[in-house]
PyMOL Python script that loads the backbone (N, CA, C, O; Angstrom):
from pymol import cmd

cmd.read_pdbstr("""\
ATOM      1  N   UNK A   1    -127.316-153.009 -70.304  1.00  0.00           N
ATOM      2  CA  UNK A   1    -126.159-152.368 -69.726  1.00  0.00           C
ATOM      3  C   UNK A   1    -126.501-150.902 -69.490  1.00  0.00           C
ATOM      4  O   UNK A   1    -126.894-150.209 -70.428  1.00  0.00           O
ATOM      5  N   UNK A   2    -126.315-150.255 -67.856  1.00  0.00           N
ATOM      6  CA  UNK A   2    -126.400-148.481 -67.994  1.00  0.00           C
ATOM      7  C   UNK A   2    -125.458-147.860 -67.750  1.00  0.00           C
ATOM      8  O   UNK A   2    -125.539-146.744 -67.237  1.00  0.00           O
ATOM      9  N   UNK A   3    -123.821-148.697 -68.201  1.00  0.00           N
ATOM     10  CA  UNK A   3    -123.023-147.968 -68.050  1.00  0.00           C
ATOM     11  C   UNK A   3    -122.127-148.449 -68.884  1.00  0.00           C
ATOM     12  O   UNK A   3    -122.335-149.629 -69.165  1.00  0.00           O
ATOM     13  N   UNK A   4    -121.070-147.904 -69.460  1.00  0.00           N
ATOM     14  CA  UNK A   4    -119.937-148.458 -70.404  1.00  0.00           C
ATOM     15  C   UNK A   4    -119.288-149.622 -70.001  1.00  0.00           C
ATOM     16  O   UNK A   4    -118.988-150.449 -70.862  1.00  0.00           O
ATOM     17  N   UNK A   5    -118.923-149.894 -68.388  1.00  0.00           N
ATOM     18  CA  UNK A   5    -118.243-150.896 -67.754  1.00  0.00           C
ATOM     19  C   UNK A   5    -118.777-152.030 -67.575  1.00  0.00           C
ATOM     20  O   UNK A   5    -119.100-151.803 -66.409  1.00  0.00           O
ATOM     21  N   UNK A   6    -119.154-153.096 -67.756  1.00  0.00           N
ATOM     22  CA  UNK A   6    -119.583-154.187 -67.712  1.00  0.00           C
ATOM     23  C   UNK A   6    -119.386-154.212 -65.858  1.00  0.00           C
ATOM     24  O   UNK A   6    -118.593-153.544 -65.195  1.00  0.00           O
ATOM     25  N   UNK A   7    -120.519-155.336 -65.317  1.00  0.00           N
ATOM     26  CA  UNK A   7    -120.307-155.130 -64.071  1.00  0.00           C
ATOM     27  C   UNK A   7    -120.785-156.634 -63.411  1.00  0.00           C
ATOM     28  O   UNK A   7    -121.869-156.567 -63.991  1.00  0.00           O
ATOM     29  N   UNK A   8    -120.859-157.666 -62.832  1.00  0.00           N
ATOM     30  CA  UNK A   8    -120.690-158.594 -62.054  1.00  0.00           C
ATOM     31  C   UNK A   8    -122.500-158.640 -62.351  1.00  0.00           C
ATOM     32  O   UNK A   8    -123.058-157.543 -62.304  1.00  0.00           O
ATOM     33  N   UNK A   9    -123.145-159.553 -62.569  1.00  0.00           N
ATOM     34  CA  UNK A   9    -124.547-159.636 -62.092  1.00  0.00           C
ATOM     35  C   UNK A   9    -124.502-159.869 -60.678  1.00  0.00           C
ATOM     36  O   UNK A   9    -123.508-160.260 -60.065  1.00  0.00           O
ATOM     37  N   UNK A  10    -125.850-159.557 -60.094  1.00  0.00           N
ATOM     38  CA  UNK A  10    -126.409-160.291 -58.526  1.00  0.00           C
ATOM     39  C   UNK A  10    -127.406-160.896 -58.784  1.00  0.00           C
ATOM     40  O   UNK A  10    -128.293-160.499 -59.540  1.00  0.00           O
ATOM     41  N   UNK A  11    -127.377-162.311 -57.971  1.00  0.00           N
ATOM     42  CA  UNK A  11    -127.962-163.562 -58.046  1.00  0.00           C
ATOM     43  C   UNK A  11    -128.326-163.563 -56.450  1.00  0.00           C
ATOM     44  O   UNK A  11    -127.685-164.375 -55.783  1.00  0.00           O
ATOM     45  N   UNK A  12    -129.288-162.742 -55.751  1.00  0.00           N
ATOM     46  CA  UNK A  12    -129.752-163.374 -54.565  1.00  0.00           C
ATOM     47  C   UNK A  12    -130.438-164.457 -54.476  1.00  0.00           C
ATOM     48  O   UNK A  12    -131.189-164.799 -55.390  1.00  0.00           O
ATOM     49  N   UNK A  13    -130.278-165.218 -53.282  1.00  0.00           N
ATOM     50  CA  UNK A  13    -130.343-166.358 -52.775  1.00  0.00           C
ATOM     51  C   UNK A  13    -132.179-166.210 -52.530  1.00  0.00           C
ATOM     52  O   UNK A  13    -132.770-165.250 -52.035  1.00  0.00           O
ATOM     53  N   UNK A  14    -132.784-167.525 -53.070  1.00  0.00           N
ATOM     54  CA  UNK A  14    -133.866-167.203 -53.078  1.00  0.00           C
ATOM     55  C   UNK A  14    -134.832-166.970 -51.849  1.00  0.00           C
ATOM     56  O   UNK A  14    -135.838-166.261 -51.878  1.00  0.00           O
ATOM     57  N   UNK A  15    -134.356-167.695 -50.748  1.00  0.00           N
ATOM     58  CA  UNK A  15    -134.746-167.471 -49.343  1.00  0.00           C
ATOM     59  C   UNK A  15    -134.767-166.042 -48.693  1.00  0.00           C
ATOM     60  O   UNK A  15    -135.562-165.803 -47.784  1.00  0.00           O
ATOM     61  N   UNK A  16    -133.555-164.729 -49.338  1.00  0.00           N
ATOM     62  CA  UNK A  16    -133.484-163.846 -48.628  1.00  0.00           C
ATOM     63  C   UNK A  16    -134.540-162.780 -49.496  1.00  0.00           C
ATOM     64  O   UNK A  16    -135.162-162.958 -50.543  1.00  0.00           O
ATOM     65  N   UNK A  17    -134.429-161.340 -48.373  1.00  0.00           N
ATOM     66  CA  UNK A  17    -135.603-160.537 -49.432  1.00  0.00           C
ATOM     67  C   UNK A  17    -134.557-159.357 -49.183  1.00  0.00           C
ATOM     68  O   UNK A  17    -134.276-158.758 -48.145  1.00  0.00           O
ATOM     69  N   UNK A  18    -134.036-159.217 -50.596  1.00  0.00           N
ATOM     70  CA  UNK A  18    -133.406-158.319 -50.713  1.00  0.00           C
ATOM     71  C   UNK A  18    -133.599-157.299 -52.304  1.00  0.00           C
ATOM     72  O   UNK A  18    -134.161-157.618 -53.352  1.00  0.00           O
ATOM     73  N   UNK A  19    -132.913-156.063 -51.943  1.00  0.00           N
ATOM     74  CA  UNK A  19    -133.455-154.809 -53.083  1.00  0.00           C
ATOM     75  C   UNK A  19    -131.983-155.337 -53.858  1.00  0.00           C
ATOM     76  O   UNK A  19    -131.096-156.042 -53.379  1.00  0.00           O
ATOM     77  N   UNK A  20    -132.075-154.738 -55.193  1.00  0.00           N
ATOM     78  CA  UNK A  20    -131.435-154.906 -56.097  1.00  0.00           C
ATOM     79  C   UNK A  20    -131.703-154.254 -57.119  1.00  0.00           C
ATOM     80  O   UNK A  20    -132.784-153.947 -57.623  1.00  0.00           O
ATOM     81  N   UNK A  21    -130.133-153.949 -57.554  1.00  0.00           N
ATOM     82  CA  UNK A  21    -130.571-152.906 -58.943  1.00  0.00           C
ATOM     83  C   UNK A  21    -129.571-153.552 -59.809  1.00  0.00           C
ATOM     84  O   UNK A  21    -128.468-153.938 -59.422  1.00  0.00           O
ATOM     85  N   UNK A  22    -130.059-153.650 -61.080  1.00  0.00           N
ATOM     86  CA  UNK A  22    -129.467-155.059 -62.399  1.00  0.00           C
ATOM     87  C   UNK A  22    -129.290-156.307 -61.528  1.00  0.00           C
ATOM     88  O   UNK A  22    -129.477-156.612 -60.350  1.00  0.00           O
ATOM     89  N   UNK A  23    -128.710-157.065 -62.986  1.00  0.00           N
ATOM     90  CA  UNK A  23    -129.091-158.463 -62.529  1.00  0.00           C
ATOM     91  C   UNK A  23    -130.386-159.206 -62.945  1.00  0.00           C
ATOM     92  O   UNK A  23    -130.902-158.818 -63.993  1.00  0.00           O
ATOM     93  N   UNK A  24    -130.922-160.113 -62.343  1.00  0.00           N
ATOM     94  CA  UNK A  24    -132.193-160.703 -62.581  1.00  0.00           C
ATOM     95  C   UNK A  24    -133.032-160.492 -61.759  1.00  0.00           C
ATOM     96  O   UNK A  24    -132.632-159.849 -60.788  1.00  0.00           O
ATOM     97  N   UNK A  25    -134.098-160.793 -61.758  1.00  0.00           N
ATOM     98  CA  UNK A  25    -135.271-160.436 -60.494  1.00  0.00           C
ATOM     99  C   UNK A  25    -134.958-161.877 -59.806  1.00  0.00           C
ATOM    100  O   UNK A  25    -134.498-162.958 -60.176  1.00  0.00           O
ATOM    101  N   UNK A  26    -135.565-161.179 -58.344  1.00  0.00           N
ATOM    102  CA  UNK A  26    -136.078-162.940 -57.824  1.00  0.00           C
ATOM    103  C   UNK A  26    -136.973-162.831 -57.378  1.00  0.00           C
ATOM    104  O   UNK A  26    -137.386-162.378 -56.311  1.00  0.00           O
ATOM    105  N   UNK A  27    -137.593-163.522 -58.704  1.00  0.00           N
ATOM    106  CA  UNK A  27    -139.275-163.368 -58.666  1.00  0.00           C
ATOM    107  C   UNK A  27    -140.002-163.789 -57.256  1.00  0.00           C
ATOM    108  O   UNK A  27    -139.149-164.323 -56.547  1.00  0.00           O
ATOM    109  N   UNK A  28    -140.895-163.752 -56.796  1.00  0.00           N
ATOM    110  CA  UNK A  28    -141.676-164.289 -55.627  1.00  0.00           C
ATOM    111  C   UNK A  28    -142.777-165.050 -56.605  1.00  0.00           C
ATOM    112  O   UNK A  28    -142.853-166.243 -56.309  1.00  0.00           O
ATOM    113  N   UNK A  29    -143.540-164.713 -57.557  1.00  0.00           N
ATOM    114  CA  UNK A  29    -144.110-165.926 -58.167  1.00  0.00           C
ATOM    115  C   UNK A  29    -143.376-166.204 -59.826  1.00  0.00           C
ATOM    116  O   UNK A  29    -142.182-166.169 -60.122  1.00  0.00           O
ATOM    117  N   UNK A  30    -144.494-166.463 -60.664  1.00  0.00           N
ATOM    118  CA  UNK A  30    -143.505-166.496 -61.781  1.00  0.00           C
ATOM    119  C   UNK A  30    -142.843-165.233 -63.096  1.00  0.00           C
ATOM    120  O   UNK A  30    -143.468-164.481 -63.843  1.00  0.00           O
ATOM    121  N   UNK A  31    -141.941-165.369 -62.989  1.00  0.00           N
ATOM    122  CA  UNK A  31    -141.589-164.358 -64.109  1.00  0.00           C
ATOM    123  C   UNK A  31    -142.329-163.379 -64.913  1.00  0.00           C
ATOM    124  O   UNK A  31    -142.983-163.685 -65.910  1.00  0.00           O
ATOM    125  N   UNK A  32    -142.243-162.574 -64.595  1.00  0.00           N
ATOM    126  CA  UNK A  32    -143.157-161.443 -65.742  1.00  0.00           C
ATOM    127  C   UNK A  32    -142.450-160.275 -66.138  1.00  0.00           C
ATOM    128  O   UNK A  32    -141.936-159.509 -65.323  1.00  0.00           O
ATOM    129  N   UNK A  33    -142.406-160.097 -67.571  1.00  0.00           N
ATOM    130  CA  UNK A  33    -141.422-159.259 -68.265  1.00  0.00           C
ATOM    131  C   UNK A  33    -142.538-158.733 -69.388  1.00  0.00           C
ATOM    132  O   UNK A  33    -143.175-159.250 -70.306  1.00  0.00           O
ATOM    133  N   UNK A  34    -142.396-157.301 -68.741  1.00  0.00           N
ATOM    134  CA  UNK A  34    -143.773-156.367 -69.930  1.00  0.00           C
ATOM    135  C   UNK A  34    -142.911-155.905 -71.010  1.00  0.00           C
ATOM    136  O   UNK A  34    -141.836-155.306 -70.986  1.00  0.00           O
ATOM    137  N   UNK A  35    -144.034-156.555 -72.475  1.00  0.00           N
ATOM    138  CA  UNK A  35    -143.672-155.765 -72.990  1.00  0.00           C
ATOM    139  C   UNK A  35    -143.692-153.873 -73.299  1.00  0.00           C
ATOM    140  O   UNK A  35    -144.436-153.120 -72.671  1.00  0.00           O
ATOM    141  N   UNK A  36    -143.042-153.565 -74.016  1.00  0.00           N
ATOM    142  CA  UNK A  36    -143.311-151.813 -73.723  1.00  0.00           C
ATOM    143  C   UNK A  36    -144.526-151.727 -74.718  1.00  0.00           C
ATOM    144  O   UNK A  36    -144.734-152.345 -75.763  1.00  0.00           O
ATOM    145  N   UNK A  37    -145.403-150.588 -73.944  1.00  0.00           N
ATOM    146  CA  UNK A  37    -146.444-150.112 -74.574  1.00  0.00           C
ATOM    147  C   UNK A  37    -146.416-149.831 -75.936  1.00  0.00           C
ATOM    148  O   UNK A  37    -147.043-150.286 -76.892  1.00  0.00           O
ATOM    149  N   UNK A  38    -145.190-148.625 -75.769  1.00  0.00           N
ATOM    150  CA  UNK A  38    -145.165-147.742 -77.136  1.00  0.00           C
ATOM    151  C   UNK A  38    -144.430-148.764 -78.735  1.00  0.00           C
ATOM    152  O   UNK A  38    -144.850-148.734 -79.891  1.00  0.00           O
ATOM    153  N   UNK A  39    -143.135-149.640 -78.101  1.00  0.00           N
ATOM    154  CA  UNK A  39    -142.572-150.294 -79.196  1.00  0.00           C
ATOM    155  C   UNK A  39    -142.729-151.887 -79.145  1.00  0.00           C
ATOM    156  O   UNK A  39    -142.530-152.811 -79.934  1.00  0.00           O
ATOM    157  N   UNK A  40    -142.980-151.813 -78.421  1.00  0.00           N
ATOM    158  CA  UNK A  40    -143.810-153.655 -77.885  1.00  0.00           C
ATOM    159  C   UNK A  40    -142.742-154.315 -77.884  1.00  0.00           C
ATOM    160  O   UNK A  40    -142.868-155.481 -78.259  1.00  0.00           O
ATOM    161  N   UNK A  41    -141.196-153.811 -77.443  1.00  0.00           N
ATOM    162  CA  UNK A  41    -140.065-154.881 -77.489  1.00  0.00           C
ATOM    163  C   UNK A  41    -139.997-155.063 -76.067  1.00  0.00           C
ATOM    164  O   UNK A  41    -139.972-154.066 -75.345  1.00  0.00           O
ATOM    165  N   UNK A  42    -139.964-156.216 -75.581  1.00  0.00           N
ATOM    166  CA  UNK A  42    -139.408-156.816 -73.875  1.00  0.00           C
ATOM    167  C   UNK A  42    -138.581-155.383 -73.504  1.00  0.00           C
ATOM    168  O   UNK A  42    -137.657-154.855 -74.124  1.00  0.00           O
ATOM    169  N   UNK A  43    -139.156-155.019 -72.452  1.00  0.00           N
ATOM    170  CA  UNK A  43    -138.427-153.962 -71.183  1.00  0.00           C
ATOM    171  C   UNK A  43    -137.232-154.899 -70.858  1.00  0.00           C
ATOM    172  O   UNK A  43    -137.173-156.114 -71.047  1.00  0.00           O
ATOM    173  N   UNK A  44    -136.209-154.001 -70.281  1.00  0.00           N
ATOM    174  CA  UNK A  44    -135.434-154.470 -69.703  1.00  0.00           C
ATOM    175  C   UNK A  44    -135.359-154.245 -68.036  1.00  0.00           C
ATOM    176  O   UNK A  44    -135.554-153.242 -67.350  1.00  0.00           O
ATOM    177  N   UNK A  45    -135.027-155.487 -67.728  1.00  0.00           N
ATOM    178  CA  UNK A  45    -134.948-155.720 -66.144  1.00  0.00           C
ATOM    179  C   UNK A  45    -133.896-154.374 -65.374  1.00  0.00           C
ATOM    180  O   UNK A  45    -132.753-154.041 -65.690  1.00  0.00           O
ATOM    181  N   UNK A  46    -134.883-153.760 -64.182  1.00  0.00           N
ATOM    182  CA  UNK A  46    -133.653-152.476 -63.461  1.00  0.00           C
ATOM    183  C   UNK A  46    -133.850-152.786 -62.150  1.00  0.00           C
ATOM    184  O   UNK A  46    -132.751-152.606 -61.625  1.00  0.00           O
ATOM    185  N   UNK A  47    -134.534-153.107 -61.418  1.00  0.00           N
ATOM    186  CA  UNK A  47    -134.387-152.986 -59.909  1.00  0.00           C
ATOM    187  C   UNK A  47    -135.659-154.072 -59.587  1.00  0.00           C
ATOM    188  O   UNK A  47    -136.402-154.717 -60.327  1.00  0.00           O
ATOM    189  N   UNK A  48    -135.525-153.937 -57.986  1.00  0.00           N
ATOM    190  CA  UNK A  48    -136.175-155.115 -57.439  1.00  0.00           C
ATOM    191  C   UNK A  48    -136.016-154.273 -55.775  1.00  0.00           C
ATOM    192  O   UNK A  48    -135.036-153.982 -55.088  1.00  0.00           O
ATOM    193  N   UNK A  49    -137.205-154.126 -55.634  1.00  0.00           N
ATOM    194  CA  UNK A  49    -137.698-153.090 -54.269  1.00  0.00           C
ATOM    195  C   UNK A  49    -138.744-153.728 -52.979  1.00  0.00           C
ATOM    196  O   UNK A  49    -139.963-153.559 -52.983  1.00  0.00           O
ATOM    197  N   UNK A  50    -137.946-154.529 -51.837  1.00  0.00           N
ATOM    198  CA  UNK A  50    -138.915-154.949 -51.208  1.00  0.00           C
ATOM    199  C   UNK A  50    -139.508-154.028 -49.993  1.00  0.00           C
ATOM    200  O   UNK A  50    -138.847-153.538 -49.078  1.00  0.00           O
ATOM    201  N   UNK A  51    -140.884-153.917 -50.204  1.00  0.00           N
ATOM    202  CA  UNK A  51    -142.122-153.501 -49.520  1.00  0.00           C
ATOM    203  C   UNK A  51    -141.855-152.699 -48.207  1.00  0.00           C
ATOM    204  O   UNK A  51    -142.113-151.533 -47.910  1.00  0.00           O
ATOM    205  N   UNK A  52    -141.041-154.069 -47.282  1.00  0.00           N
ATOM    206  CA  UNK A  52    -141.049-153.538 -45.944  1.00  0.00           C
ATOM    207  C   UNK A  52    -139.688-152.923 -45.691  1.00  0.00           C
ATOM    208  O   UNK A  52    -139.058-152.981 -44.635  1.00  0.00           O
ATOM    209  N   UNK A  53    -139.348-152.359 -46.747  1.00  0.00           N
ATOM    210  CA  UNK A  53    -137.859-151.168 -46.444  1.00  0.00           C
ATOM    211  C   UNK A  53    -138.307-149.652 -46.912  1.00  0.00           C
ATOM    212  O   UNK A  53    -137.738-148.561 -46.952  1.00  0.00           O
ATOM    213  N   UNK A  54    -139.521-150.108 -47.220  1.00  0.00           N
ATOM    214  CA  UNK A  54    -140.181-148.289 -47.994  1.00  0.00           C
ATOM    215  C   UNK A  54    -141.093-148.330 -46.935  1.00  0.00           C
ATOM    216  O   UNK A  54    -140.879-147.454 -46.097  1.00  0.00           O
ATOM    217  N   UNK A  55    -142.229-149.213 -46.657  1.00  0.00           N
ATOM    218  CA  UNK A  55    -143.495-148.958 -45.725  1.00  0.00           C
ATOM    219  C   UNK A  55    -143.079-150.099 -44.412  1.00  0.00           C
ATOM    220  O   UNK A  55    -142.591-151.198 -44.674  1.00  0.00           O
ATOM    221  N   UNK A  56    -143.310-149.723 -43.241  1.00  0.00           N
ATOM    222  CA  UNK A  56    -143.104-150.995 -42.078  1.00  0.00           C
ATOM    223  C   UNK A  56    -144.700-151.922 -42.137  1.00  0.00           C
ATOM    224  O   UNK A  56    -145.899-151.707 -42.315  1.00  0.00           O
ATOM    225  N   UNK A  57    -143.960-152.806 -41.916  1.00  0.00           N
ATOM    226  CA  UNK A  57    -145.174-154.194 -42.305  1.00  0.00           C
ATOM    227  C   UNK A  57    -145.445-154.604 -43.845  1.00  0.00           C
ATOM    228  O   UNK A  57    -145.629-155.788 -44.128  1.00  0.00           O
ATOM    229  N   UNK A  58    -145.461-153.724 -44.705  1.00  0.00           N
ATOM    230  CA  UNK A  58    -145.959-153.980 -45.787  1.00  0.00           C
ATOM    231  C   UNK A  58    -145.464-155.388 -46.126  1.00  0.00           C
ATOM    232  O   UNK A  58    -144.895-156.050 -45.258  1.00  0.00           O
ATOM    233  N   UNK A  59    -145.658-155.862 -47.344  1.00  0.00           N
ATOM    234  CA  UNK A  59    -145.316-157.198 -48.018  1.00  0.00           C
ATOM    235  C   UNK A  59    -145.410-156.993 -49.506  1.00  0.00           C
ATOM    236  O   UNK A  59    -146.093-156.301 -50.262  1.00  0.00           O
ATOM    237  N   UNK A  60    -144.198-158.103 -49.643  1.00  0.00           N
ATOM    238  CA  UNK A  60    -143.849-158.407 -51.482  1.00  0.00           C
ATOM    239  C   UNK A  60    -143.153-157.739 -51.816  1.00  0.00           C
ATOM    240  O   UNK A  60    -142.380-157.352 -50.940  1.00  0.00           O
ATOM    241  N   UNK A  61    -142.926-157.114 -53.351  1.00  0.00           N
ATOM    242  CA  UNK A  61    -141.938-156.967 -53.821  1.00  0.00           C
ATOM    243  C   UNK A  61    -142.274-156.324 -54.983  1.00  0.00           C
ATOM    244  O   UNK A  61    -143.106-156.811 -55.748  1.00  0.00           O
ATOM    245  N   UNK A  62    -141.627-155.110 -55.240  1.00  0.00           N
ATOM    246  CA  UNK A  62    -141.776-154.276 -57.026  1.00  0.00           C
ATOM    247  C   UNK A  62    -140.373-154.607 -57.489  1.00  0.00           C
ATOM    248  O   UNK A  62    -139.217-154.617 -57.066  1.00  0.00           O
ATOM    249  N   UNK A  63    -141.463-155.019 -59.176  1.00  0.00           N
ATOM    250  CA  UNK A  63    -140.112-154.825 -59.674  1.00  0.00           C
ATOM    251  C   UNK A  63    -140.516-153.634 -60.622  1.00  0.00           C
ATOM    252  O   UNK A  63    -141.656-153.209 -60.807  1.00  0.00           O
ATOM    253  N   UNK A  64    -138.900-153.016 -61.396  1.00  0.00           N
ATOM    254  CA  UNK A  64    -139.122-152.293 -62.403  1.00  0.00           C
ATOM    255  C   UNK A  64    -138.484-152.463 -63.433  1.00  0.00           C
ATOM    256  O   UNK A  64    -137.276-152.696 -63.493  1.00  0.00           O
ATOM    257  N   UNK A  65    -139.332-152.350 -64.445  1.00  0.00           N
ATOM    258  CA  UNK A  65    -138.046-152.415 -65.585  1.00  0.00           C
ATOM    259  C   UNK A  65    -138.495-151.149 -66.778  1.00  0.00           C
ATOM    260  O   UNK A  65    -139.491-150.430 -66.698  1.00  0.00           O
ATOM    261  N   UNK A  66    -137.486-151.132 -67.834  1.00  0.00           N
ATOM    262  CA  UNK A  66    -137.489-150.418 -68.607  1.00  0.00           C
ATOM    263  C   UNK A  66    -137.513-150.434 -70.062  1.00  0.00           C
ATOM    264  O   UNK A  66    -137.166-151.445 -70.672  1.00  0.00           O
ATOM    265  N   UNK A  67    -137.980-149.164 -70.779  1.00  0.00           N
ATOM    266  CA  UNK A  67    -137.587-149.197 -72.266  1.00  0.00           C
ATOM    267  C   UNK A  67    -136.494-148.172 -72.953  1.00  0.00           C
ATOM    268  O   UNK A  67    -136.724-147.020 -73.319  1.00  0.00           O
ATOM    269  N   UNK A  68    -135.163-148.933 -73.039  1.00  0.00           N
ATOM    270  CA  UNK A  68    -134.266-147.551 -73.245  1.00  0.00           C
ATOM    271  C   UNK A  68    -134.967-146.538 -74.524  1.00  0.00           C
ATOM    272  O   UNK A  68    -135.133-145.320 -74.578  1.00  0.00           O
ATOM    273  N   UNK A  69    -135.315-147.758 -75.595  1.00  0.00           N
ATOM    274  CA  UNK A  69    -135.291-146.580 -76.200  1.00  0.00           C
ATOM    275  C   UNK A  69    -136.451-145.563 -76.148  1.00  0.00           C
ATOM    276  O   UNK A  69    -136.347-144.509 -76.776  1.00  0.00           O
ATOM    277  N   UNK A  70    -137.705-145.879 -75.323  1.00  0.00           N
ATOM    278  CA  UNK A  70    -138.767-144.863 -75.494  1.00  0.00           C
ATOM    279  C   UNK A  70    -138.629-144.534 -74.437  1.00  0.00           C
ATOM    280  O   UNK A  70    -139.492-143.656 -74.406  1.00  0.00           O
ATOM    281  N   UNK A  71    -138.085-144.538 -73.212  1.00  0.00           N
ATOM    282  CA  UNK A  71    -137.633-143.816 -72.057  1.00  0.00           C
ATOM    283  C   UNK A  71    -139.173-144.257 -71.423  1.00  0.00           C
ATOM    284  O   UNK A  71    -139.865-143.272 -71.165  1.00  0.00           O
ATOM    285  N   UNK A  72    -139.578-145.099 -71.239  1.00  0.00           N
ATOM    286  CA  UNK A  72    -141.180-146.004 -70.390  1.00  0.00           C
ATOM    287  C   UNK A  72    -140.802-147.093 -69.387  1.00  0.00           C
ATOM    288  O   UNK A  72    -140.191-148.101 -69.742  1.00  0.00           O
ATOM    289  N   UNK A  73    -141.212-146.846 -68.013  1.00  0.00           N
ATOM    290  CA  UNK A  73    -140.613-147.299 -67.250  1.00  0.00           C
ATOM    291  C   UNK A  73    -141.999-148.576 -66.506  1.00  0.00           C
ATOM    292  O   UNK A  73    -142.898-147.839 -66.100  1.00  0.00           O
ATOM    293  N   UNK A  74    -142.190-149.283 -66.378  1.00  0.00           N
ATOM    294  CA  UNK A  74    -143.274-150.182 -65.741  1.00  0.00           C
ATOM    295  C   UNK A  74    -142.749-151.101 -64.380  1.00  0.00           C
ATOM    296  O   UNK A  74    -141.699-151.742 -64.405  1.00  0.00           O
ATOM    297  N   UNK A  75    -143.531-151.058 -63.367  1.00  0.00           N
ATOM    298  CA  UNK A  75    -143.598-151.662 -62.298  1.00  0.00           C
ATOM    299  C   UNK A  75    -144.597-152.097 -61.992  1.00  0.00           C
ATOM    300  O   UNK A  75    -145.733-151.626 -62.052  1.00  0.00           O
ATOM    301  N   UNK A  76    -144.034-153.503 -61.466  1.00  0.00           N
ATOM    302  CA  UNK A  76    -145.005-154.808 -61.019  1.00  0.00           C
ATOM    303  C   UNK A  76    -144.680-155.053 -59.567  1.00  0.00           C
ATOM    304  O   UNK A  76    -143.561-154.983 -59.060  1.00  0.00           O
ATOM    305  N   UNK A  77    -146.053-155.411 -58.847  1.00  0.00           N
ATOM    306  CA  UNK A  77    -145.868-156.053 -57.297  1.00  0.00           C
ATOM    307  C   UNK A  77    -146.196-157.582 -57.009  1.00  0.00           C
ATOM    308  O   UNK A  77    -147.375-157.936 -57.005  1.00  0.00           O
ATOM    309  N   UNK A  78    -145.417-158.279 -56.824  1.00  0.00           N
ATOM    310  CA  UNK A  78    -145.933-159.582 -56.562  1.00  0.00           C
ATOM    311  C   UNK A  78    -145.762-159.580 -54.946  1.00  0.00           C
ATOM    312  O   UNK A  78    -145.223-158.625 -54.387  1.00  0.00           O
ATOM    313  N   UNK A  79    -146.360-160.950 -54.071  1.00  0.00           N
ATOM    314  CA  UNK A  79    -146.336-161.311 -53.040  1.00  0.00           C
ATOM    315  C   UNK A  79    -147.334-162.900 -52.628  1.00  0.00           C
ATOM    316  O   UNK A  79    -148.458-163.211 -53.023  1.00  0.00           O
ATOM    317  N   UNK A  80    -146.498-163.561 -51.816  1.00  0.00           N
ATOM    318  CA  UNK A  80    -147.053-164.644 -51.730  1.00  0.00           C
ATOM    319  C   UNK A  80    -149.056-164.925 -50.858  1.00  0.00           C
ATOM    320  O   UNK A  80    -149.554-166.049 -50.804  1.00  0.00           O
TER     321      UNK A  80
END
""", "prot")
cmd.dss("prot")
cmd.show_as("cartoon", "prot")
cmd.util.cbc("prot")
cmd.orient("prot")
């Protein structure tokens, strides 16, 4: 949670390629959830950034997630 209010998850449809912030990823291959460097507990899931809305042409997809409490942030790129 990054805010006091509880808030609706988003569940995109797996066909579309869309950005997203909370919620779940939609992965393009399979699931990957780092643990954090510093406290080795599962990051938590924050956004989901596809390719060709930052660079034209590019391909795939970052995700990012986080560690609240050591403030360590990690991003992954998948693509088919």
């Amino acid at each position: 949670m990054l805010g006091r209010a509880p808030v609706p998850l988003f569940y995109g449809c797996a066909s579309e390629d869309v950005n997203t912030i909370g919620g779940f990823g939609n992965w393009v291959q399979d699931a990957e959830y780092t643990a954090c460097p510093h406290c080795g507990k599962p990051m938590k899931y924050l956004a989901q950034i596809q390719w060709d809305t930052v660079f034209d042409c590019a391909e795939g997809t970052l995700y990012i997630e986080f560690c609240p409490d050591c403030q360590i942030v990690s991003m992954q790129h998948q693509q088919t």
